[in-house]
Every structure is written in structure tokens, then in C-alpha cells.
KOLTI-609791 format. One record per residue (C-alpha): residue number from 1; x, y, z; residue in one letter. Coordinates in Angstrom, 2 decimals. Example, Ala and Ser with C-alpha at 12.3 -4.5 7.8 and 13.67 -1.06 7.14 Angstrom:
BEGIN
<1,<12.30,-4.50,7.80>,"A"> <2,<13.67,-1.06,7.14>,"S"> 
This chain:
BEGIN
<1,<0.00,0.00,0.00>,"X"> <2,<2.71,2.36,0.67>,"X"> <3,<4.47,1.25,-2.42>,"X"> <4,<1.37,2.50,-4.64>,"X"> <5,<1.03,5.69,-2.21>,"X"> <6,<4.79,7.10,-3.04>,"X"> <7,<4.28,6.00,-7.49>,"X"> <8,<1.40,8.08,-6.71>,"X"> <9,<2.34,11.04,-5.01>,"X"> <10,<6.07,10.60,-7.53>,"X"> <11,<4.24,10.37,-10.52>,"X"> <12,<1.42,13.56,-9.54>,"X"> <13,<4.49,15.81,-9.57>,"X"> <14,<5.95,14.09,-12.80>,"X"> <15,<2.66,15.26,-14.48>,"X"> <16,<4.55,18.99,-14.48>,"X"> <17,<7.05,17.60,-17.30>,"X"> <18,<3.66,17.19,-19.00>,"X"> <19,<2.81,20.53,-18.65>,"X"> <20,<6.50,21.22,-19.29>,"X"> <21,<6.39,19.32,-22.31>,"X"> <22,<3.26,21.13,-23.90>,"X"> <23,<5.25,24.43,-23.71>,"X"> <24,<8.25,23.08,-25.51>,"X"> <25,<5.50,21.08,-27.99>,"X"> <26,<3.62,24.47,-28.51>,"X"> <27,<6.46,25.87,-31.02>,"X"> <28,<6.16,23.22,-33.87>,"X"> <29,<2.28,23.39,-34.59>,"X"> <30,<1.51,26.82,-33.73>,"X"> <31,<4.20,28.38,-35.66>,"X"> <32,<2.57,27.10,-38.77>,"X"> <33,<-0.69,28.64,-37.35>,"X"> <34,<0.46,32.08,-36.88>,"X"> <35,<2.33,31.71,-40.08>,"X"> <36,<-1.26,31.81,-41.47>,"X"> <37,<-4.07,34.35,-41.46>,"X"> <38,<-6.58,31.32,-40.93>,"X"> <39,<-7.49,30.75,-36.63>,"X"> <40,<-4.36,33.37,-36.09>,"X"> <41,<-5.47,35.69,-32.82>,"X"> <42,<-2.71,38.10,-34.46>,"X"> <43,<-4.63,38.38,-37.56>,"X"> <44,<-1.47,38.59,-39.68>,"X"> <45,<1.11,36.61,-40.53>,"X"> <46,<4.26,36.70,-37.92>,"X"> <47,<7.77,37.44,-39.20>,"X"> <48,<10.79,35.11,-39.49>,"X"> <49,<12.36,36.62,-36.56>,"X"> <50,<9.14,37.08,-34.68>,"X"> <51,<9.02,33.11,-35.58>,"X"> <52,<12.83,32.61,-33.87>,"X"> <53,<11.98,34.27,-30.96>,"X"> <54,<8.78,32.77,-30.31>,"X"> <55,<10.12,29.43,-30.31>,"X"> <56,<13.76,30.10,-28.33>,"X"> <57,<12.13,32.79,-25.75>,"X"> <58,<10.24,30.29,-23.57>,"X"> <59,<13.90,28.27,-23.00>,"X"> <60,<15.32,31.65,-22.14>,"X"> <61,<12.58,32.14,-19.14>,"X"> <62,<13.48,28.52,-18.56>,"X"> <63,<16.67,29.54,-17.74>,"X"> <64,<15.91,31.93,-15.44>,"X"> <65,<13.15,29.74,-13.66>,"X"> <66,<16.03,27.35,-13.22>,"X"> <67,<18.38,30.20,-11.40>,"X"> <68,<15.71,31.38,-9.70>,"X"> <69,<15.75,28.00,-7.61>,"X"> <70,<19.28,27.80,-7.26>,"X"> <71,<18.60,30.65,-4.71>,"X"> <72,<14.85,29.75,-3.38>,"X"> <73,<15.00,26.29,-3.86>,"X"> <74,<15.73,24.80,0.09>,"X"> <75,<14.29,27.89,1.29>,"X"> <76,<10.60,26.81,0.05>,"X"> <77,<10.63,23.12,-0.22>,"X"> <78,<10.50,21.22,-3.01>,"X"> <79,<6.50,20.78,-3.26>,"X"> <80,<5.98,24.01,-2.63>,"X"> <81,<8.44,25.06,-5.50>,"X"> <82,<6.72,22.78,-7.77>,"X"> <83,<3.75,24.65,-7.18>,"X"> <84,<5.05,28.01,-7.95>,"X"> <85,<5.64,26.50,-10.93>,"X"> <86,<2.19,25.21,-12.07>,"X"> <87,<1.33,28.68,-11.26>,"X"> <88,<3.57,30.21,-13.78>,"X"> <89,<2.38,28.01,-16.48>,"X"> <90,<-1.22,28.44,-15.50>,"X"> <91,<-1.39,32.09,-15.79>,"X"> <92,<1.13,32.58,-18.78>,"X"> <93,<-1.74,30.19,-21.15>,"X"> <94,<-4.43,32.79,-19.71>,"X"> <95,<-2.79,35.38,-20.82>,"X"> <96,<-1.34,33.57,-24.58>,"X"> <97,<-5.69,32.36,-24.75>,"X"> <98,<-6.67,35.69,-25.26>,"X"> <99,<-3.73,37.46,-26.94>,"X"> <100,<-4.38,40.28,-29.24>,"X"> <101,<-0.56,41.33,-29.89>,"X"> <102,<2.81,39.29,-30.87>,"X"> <103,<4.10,40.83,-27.54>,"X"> <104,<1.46,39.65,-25.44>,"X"> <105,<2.23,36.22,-26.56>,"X"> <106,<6.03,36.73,-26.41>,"X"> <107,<5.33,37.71,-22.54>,"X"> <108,<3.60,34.50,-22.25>,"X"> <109,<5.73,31.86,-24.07>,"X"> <110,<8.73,33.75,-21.65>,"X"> <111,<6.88,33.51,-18.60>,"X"> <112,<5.64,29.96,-19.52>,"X"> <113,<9.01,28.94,-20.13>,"X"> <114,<9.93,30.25,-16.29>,"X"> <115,<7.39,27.98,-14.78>,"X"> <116,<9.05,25.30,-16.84>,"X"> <117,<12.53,25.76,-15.57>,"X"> <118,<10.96,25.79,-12.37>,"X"> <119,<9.68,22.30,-12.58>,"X"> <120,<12.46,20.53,-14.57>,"X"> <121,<14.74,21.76,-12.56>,"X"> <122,<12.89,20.73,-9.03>,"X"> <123,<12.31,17.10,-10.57>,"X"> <124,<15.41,15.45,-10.44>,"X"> <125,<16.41,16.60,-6.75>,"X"> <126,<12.38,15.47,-6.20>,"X"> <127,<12.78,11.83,-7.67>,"X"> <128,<16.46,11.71,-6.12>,"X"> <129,<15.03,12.46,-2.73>,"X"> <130,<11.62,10.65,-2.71>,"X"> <131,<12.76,7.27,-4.26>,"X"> <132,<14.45,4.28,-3.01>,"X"> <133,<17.96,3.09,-4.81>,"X"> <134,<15.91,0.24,-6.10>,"X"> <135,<13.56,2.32,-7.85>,"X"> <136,<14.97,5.50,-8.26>,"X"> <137,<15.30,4.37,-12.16>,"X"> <138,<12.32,3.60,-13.11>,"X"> <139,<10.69,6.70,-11.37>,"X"> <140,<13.54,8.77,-12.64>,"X"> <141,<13.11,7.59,-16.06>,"X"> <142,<9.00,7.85,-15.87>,"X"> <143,<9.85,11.90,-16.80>,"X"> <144,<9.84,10.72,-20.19>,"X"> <145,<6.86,9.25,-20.53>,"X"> <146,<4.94,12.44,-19.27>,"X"> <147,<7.19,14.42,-21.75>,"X"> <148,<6.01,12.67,-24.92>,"X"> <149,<2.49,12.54,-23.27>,"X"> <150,<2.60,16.07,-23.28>,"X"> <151,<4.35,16.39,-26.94>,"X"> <152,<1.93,14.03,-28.12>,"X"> <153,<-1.31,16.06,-26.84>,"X"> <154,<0.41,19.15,-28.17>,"X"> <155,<0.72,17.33,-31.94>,"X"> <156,<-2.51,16.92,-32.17>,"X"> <157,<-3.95,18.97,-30.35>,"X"> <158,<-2.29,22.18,-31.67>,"X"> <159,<-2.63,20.65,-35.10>,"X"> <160,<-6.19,19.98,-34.92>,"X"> <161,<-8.06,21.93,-32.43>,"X"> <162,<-8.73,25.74,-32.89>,"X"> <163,<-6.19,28.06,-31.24>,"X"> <164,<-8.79,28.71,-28.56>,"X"> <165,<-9.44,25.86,-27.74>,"X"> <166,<-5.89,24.10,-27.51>,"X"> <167,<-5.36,27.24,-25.04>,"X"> <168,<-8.18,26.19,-23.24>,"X"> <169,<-7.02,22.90,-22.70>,"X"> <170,<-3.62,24.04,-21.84>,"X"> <171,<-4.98,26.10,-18.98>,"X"> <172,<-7.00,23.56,-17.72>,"X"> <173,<-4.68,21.01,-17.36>,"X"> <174,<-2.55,23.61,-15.66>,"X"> <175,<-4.82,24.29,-13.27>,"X"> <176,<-5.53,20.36,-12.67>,"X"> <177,<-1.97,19.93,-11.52>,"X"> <178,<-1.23,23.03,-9.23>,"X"> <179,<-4.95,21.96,-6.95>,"X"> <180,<-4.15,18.27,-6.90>,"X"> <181,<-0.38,18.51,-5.93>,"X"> <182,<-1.17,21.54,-3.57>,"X"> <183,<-3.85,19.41,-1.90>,"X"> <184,<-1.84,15.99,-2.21>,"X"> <185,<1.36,16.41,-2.83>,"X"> <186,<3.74,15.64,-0.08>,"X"> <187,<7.15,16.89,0.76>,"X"> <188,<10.60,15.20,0.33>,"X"> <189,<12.16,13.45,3.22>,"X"> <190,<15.59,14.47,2.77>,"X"> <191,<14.20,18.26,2.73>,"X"> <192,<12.01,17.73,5.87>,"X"> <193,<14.82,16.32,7.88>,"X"> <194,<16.41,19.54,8.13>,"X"> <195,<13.67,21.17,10.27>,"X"> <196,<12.15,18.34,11.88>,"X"> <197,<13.07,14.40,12.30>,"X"> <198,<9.62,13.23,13.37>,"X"> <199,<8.03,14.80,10.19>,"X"> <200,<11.24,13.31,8.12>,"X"> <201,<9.86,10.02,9.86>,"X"> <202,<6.13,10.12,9.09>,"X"> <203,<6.75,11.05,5.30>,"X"> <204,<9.36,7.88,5.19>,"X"> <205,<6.86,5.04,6.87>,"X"> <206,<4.09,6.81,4.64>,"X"> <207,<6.10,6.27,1.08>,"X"> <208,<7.85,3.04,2.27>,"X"> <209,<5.73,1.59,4.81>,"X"> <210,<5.82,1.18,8.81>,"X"> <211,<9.51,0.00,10.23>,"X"> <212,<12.57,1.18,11.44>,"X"> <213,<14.02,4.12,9.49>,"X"> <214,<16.82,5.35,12.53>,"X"> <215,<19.49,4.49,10.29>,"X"> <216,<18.03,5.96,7.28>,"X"> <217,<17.43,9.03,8.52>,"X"> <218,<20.97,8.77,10.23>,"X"> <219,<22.06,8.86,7.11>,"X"> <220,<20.24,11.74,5.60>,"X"> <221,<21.53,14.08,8.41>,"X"> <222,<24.87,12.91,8.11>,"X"> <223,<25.07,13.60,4.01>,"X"> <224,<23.96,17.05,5.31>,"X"> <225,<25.98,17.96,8.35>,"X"> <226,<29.30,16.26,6.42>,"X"> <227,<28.33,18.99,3.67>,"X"> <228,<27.58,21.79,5.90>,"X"> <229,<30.68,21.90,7.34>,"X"> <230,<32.43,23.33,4.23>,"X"> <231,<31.41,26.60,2.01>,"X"> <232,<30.15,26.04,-1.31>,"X"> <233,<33.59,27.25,-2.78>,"X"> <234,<35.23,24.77,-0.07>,"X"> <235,<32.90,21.82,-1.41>,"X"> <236,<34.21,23.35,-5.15>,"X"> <237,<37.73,22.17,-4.37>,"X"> <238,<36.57,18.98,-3.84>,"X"> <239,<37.72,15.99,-6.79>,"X"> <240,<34.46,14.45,-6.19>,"X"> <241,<32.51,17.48,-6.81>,"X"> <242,<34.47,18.66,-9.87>,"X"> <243,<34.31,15.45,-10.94>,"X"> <244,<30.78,15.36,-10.61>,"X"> <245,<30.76,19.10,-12.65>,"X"> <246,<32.48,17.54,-15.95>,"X"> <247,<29.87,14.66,-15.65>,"X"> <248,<26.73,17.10,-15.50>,"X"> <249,<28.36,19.74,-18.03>,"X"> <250,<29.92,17.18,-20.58>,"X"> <251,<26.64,15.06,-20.86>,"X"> <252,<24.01,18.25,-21.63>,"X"> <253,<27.07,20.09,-23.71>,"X"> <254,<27.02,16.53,-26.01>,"X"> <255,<23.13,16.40,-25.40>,"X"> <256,<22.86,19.83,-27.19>,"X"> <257,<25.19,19.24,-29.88>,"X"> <258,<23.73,16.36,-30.93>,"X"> <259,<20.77,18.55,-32.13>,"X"> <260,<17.71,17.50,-29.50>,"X"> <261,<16.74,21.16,-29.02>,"X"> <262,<16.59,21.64,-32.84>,"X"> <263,<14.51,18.33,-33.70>,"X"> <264,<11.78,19.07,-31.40>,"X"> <265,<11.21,22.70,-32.43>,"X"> <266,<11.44,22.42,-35.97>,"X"> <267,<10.75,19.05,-36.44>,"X"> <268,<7.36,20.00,-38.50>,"X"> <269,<9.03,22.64,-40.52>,"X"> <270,<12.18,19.75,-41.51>,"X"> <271,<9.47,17.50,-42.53>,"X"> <272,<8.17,19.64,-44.77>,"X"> <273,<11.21,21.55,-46.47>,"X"> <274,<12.06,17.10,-46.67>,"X"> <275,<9.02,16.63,-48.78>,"X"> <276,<7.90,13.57,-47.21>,"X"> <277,<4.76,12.07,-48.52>,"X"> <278,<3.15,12.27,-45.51>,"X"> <279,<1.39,15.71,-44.37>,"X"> <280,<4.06,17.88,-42.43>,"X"> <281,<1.43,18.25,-39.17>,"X"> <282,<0.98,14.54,-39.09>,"X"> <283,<5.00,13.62,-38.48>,"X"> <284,<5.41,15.36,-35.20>,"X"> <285,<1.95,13.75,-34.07>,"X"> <286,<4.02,9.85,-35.50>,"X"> <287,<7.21,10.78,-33.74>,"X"> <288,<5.47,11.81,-30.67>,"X"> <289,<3.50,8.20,-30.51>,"X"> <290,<6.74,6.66,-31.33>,"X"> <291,<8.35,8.04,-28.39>,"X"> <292,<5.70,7.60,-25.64>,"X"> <293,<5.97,3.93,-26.68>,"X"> <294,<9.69,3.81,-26.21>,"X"> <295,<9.79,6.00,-23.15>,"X"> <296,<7.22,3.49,-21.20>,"X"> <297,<9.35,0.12,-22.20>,"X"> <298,<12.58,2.32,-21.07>,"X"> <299,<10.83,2.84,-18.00>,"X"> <300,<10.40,-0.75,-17.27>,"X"> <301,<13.72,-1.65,-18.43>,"X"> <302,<15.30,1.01,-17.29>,"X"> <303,<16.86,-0.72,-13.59>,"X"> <304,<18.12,-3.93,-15.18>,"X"> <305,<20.65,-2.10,-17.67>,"X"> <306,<23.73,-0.04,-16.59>,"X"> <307,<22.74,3.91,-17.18>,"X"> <308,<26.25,4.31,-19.06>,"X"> <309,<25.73,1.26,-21.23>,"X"> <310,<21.78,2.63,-22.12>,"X"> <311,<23.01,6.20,-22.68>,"X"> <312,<26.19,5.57,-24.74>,"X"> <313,<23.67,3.34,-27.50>,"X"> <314,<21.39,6.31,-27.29>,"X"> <315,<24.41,8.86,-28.33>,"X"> <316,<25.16,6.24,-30.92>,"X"> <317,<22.16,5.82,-32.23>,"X"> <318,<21.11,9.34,-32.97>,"X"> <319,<24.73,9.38,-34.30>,"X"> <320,<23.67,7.17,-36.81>,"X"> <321,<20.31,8.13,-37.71>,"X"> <322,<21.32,11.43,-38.81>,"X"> <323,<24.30,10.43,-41.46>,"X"> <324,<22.06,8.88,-43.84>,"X"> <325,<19.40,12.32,-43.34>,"X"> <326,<22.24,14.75,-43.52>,"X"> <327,<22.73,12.25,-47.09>,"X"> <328,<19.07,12.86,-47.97>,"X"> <329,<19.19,16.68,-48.01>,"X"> <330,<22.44,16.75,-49.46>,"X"> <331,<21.13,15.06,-52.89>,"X"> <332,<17.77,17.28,-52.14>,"X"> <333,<20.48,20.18,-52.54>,"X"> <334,<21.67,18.87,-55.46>,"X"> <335,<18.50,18.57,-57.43>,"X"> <336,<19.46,14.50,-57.44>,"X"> <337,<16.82,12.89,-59.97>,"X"> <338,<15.51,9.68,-58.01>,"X"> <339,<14.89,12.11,-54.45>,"X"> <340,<11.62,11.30,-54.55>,"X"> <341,<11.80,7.46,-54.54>,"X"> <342,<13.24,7.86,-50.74>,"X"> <343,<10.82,10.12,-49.47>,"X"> <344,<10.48,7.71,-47.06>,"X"> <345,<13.88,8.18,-45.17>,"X"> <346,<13.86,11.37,-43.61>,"X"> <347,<10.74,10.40,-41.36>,"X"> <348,<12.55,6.66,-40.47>,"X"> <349,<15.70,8.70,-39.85>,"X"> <350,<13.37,10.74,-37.08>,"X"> <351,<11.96,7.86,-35.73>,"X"> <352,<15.18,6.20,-35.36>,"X"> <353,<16.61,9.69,-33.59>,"X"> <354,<13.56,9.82,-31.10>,"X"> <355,<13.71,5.71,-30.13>,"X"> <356,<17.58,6.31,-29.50>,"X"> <357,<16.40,9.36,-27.69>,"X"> <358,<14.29,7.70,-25.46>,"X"> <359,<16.35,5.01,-24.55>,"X"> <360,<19.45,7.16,-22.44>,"X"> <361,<19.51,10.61,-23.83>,"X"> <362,<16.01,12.36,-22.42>,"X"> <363,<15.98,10.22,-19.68>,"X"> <364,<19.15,9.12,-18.31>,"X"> <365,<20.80,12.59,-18.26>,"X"> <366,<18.07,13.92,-15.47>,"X"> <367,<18.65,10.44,-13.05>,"X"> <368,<21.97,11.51,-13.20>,"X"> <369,<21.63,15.39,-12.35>,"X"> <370,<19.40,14.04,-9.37>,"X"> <371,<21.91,11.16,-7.93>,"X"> <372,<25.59,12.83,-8.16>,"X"> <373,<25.86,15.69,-5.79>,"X"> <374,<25.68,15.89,-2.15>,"X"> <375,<22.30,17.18,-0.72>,"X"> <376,<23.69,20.20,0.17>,"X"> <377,<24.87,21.66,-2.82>,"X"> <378,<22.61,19.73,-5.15>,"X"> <379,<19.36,22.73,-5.16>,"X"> <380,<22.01,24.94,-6.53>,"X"> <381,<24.03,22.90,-8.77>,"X"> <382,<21.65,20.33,-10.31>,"X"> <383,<19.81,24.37,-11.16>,"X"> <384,<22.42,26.11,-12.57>,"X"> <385,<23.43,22.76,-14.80>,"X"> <386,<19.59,22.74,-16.01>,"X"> <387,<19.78,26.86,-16.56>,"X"> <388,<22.79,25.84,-18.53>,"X"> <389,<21.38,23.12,-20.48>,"X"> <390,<18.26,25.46,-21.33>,"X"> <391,<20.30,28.26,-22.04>,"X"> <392,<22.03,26.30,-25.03>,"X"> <393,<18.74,24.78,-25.91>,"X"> <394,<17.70,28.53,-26.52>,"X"> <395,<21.30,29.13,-28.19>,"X"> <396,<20.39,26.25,-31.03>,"X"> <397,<16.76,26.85,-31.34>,"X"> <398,<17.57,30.60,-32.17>,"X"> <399,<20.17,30.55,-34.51>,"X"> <400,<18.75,27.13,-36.21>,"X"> <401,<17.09,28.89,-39.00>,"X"> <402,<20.80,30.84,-39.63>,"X"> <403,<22.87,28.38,-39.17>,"X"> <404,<20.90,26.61,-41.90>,"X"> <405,<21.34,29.25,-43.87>,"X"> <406,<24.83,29.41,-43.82>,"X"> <407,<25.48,25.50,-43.45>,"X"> <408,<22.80,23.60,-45.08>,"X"> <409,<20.71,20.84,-43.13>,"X"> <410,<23.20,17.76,-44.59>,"X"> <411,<26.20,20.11,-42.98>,"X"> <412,<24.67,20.65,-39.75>,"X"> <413,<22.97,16.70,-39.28>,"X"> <414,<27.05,15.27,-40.11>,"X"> <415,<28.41,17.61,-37.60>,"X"> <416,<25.86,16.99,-34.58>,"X"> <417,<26.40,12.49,-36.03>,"X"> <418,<30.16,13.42,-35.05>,"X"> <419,<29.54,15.32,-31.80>,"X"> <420,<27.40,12.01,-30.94>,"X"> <421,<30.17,9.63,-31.73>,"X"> <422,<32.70,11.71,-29.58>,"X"> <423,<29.60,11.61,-26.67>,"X"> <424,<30.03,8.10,-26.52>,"X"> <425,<33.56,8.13,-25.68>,"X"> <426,<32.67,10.80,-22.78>,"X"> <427,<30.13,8.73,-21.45>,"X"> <428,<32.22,5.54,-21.31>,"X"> <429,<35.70,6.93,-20.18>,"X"> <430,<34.54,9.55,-17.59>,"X"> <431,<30.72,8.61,-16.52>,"X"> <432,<30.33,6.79,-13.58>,"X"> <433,<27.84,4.09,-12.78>,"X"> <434,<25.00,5.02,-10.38>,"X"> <435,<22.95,1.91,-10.64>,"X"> <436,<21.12,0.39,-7.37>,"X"> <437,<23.51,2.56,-4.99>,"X"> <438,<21.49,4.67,-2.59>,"X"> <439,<22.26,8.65,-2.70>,"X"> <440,<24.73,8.25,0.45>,"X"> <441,<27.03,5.29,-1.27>,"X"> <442,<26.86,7.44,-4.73>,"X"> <443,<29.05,10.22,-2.49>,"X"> <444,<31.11,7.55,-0.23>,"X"> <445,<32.03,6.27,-3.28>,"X"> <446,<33.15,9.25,-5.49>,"X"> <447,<34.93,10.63,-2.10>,"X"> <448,<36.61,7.52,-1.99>,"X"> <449,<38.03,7.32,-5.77>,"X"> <450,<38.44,11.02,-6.08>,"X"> <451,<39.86,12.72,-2.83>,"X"> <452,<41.40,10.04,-1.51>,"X"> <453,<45.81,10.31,-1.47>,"X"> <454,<47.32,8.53,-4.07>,"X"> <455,<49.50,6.03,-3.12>,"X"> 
């Protein structure tokens, strides 16, 4: 019973990466919306720059959402933080439902990006904190599957519903979450423990069941008084910790340049300037399906592989995916005669990508954030890594349709397929396994291989 009590108090928060995932989802069919007079609140046609900055600004906020909790984060709590969050989103889709002006919804997708960074990056220290070693995977991993809920919805519903309407929606689900996990939601154990054991206690029989938790919760305060004994720039001269740094840094640095930011924004518009023979609104709504598939056989999978061995076959794959795409466009460039008889590819070469992103890249990278640092320092640095990760998901997604320009697609899909190849050599020579260790023997362990004398 108290198993099926913490999936379902887990998996209430993970619905925010729904909501998270609708924003990010929002850019692909509503851009070709507003790029039309027809159901555009606007009532004229948005510019190519309006276009770049509709689609990157939300990431931006993002980024500041995710600094914002660096600083507020173990002040508030991490349900209550979550919250905020739900606000944000709910009150930036009021205000993009009824928008008259291009700058009203340019406030919106910015301040709907904030309650976005808020969430994703209160998740991982959430799922880190609230799960057990044994099942910290699959939870940790379940992200994804809300994610591509969320895309999914947005595929078809921004392709098919009004723009009303999808708002609508969007508002209402928004408002769904923020009630439910302000009226159910419960707070983190490892968060508690700092103000009061007894409460730390309660939480812990109520998510686990009733037994003996002394040395659990031994445990919990000693990971925090160990970590309060040193200032942050103390803990910073730790190996462990920067260790721990090039980990988090390396693996969204490779996640970025292996173009993830780029195929979910544009991923309608490279469908179409592809020419496959499929309408252009109805591959994001495939891709989408594809995924949520993949993400919920990942998630049941996901604790009986190593996380290096699942996310150096995800680099891999996407690696080699987009060779044969970057081929296709190239001999689209070149006016090649027979283009049309392999119309086909460029949607398999998308599927392919999103499987192999499924499998280690979406999800793997956020179990990670949430099991390498100390308690202490991890509201602040798990934060500023996601700020970082959104702030060159904002960095692609802007320059995209110039880079383009000045590249070509087959250009920039052979040099993100080389970026992935050199990600899987990161992942296997300086990753380190994290696999059915609890949070405590993750940091015994990296203070024992990195700080300790050399002999």
C-alpha cells in the first residue's frame, strides 16, 4: 500500500514535465498557425524573426526559472516550489488564450518557459530524494513518458483543435496539476529532515511503509551535516565534486550538440522543407506516438541495464540516424533525380533519432543530475546545470534557422552524427555508474576514488 502511495504522489508531480512538455511542444504546430491568417489571434502573418523568438524565448525564461531556484529552492521546499511553478504556467496560457498582440504572446511563451525551468529543474532533486535506490530508475526515467504525453497532446492537439481551444485545454490542465499537488502532494524526506526528524519520519513510513528508518534518517543528516561543514567554494575544491561538474556539463554540452533542441522545435518545418509524402502536421503527431511507446518500455527496463551502457547506444544511435538524413538533403540540394523514390527516409531517420532518444539521452541525463551531488549543494548545482542546459537549448533553437542558412541541413545533421560519436567516448571513459547505490554510497564512493591520497 505504501508502495502504490509514493508511485502516486512521484508520478502527480511528474505530471509537471507534462505541462512542461506542452510548452516546448507548442512551437512546432503553432508556428505554422500564426504563419497563417486562418485561426491566427494576431490576424497577420508573424515574421521570421518574430518566428525565432517565439520558439527560443520560452527556453530563455526557462533559464531563469532554473536560477531562480538555485537561490529559493531549500528555502521553500520542493513541493511548494513545484507549485510556484504550475502557477507560472497556468497564468502565462491565460494570458497567450486571449492574446491580441505578438508581444502579449512573447510575454507569455517567456513567462511559460519560467514555470518550466521551475519544474524541470525541481524534478530530479524530487525523484532523487523521494525514491528508493531500487527504484529510483524507473521513477527517474517515468519523466519521459509524461514528456512525450505532453508532446503528443500538443501534436494533435495544436494541429487539430482551434487556437482557442488548444489554449483552453492548456490552462486547464494547468490548473488540474497546481490543486491536486497543492492538496496531495507531499514533501521530500531528505528536505524535511532539516527542520524536523519526526516529520522526516512520518513522510518515510508513509512512502515506504511502517519499520525502522533510525538508520536511514541517520544517514540523511549525516550527508547534510558532512556537507555543511564546508562553504560552497570549499565543497568546489573537492575531486568528487568537480568530478561530478564535468559529468553534469559534458553530458548536456554533447546532449545539445547532438541537435535534441533543434529536432523538437522544428521538427514540423524539416518535414516539410524534406518533402515527405506524408502531411508535415501529421509527423510530429508519429514521432510523438513513437516516443511515448519507447519512453514506457525504457521505463520498465530502465533498472536492469547499466545507465552508461543505455546512454552511450542512445548517443550512438542518434549518431547514426542522422548520417544517412544529412545524405538525404544533401542530394535534395543537389536537385538528385531519383529524391523522390526515398521520401520515405527522412521520417525513419526521425523515428530512429527519437527511439535512440528515449532510450538514455532524455531520460538518463536527469537520473543523473538528481543522484551525483551531495544534498547540500545539489538545489544549486543540479539548477544552474539545467539553466545551462536550457540556455544552449535557446542558443540552437535561435540561430537554427541561420545556421541553416549558412550551413545547409546535410552540414549541420554530419556535424551533430560526429559530436554524438565523440559523446560516446565521454560517457564511457569519464561517466560513472550510479545503478542500485542509494544517494549516500553514490558520495562515499566518489569521495573515496576522487579525494582520496594517491598512493
Amino acid at each position: 500500500m505504501a508502495t502504490q502511495y509514493s508511485y502516486c504522489v512521484i508520478f502527480l508531480a511528474t505530471f509537471g514535465a507534462f505541462l512542461a512538455a506542452t510548452v516546448v511542444g507548442w512551437s512546432s504546430p503553432m508556428m505554422e498557425k500564426l504563419k497563417e491568417l486562418d485561426d491566427n489571434p494576431l490576424e497577420r502573418k508573424i515574421t521570421s524573426s518574430e518566428s525565432s523568438w517565439l520558439s527560443s524565448l520560452a527556453i530563455l525564461g526557462s533559464s531563469v526559472g532554473c536560477i531562480t531556484v538555485s537561490m529559493l529552492g531549500n528555502k521553500f521546499g520542493r513541493k511548494t516550489v513545484l507549485i510556484s511553478g504550475g502557477v507560472a504556467v497556468l497564468i502565462s496560457y491565460l494570458t497567450m488564450t486571449w492574446t491580441k498582440t505578438v508581444y502579449q504572446l512573447l510575454i507569455g511563451r517567456l513567462f511559460t518557459g519560467f514555470g518550466v525551468g521551475v519544474i524541470f529543474s525541481t524534478l530530479p532533486i524530487y525523484f532523487g530524494e523521494m525514491a528508493e535506490a531500487k527504484n529510483r530508475g524507473i521513477i527517474s526515467t517515468s519523466i519521459v513518458i509524461f514528456m512525450n504525453g505532453g508532446m503528443i497532446y500538443s501534436s494533435i492537439a495544436g494541429a487539430y483543435f482551434s487556437y482557442l481551444w488548444f489554449h483552453l485545454t492548456l490552462v486547464a490542465f494547468s490548473a488540474i496539476y497546481t490543486i491536486l499537488l497543492f492538496i496531495y502532494g507531499t514533501e521530500t524526506p531528505y528536505y524535511m529532515i532539516r527542520s524536523d526528524r519526526s516529520k522526516a519520519e512520518r513522510i518515510l513510513m508513509k512512502l515506504r511503509g511502517y519499520g525502522q528508518y533510525d538508520e536511514t534518517l541517520d544517514q540523511m543528516e549525516e550527508s547534510l551535516h558532512t556537507a555543511s561543514k564546508v562553504s560552497f567554494m570549499e565543497i568546489l575544491n573537492s575531486k568528487s565534486t568537480i568530478k561530478t561538474l564535468i559529468i553534469g556539463i559534458g553530458g548536456i554540452t554533447f546532449a545539445q550538440l547532438t541537435g535534441t533542441s533543434i529536432m523538437v522545435a522544428y521538427t514540423q518545418t524539416i518535414l516539410k522543407d524534406a518533402g515527405v509524402s506524408i502531411a508535415p502536421e501529421d509527423g510530429p503527431i508519429i514521432l510523438s506516438i513513437i516516443q511515448f511507446v519507447t519512453s514506457i518500455i525504457v521505463c520498465v527496463v530502465a533498472d536492469k541495464f547499466p545507465r552508461k551502457f543505455l546512454l552511450a547506444i542512445s548517443h550512438a544511435g542518434i549518431s547514426f540516424s542522422q548520417i544517412p538524413l544529412g545524405v538525404y538533403f544533401n542530394l535534395k540540394n543537389s536537385n538528385y533525380e531519383g529524391i523522390e523514390k526515398i521520401s520515405w527516409l527522412p521520417l525513419i531517420c526521425m523515428i530512429i533519432y527519437a527511439v535512440m532518444y528515449c532510450i538514455g539521452v532524455g531520460p538518463i541525463l536527469m537520473t543523473f543530475l538528481g543522484e551525483l551531488f551531495a544534498p547540500k549543494v545539489k538545489n544549486a548545482v543540479v539548477s544552474w546545470l539545467i539553466a545551462y542546459n536550457l540556455l544552449g537549448n535557446f542558443l540552437m533553437t535561435f540561430l537554427y534557422n541561420d545556421l541553416e542558412s549558412a550551413m545547409g541541413k546535410d552540414y549541420l545533421l554530419w556535424i551533430s552524427s560526429a559530436c554524438g560519436f565523440v559523446a560516446v567516448v565521454f560517457v564511457m571513459l569519464v561517466m560513472v555508474e550510479t545503478k542500485g547505490k542509494t544517494l549516500q554510497e553514490i558520495q562515499d564512493e566518489l569521495n573515496h576514488r576522487y579525494n582520496s591520497p594517491a598512493k
